[in-house]
C-alpha positions as CSV (number, residue, x, y, z in Angstrom):
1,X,-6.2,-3.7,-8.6
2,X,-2.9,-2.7,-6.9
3,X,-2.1,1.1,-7.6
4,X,1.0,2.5,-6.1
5,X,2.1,6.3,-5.2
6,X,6.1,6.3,-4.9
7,X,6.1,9.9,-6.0
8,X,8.8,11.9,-5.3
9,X,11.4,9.2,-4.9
10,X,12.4,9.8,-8.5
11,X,11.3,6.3,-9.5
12,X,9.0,6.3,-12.6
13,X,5.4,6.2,-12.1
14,X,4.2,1.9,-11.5
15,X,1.0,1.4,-13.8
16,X,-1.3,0.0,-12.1
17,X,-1.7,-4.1,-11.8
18,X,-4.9,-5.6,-12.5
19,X,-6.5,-9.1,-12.4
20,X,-6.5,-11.2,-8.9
21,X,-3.3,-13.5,-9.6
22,X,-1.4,-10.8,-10.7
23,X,-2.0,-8.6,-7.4
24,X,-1.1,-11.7,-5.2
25,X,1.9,-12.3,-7.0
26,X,3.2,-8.9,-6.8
27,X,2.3,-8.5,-2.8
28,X,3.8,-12.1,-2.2
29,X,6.8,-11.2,-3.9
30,X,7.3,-7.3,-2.7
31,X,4.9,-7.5,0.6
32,X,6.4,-10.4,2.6
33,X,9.0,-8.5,3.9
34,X,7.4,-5.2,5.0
35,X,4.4,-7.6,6.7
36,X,5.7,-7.5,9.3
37,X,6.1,-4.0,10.0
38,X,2.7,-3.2,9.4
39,X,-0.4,-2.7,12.3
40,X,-3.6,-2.2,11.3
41,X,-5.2,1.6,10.9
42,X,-8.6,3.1,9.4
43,X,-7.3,4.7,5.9
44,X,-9.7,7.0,4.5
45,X,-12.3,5.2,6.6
46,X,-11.7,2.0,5.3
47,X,-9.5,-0.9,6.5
48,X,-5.8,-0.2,5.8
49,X,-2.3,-0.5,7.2
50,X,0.4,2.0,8.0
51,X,4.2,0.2,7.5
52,X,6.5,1.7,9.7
53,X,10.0,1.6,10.2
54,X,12.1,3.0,13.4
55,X,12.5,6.2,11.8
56,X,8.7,6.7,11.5
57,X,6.0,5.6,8.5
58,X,7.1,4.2,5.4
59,X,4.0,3.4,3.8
60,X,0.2,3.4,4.2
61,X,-2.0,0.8,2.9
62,X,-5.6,1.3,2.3
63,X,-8.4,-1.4,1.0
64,X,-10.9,-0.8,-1.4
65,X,-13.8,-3.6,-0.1
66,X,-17.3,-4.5,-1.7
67,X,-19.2,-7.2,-0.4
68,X,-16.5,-8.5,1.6
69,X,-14.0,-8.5,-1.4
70,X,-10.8,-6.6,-2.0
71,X,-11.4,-4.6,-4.9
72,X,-8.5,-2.3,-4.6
73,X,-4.9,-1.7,-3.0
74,X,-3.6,1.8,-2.7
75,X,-0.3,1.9,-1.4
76,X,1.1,5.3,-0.8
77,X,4.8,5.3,-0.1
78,X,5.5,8.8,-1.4
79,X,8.0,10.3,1.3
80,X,6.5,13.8,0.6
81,X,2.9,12.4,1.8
82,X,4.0,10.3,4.5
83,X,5.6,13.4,6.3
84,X,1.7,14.7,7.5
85,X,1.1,10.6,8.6
């Protein structure tokens, strides 16, 4: 599952995307670029990423794991959240 906070940037709310396939296609397709940009950071004590940008974070990443599986992808990218990163 790949849920995703954009809040305040007046875009509407994403529902979330389920199933395996469906969560590579969407992070091959909208992740490539920002890969880049991200380094590796303990979210929530868990395995995550924080995406930065030269004008400081533009999205944290965090990882949902169970038995060595991603169950989850929380991607926070709400500018109103990111200001206390």
């Amino acid at each position: 599952m790949l849920r995703t906070d954009v809040g305040d940037t007046g875009a509407p709310p994403r529902p979330p995307v389920v199933g395996a396939h469906a969560v590579a296609a969407v992070v091959a397709a909208r992740g490539t670029h920002f890969a880049r940009l991200g380094r590796p950071a303990i979210v929530n004590g868990s395995a995550g990423l924080v995406v930065t940008s030269p004008r400081g974070p533009t999205g944290v990443i965090g990882f949902t794991i169970v038995a060595g599986r991603i169950l989850a992808i929380d991607l926070i990218a709400n500018p109103g959240k990111l200001q206390r990163v």
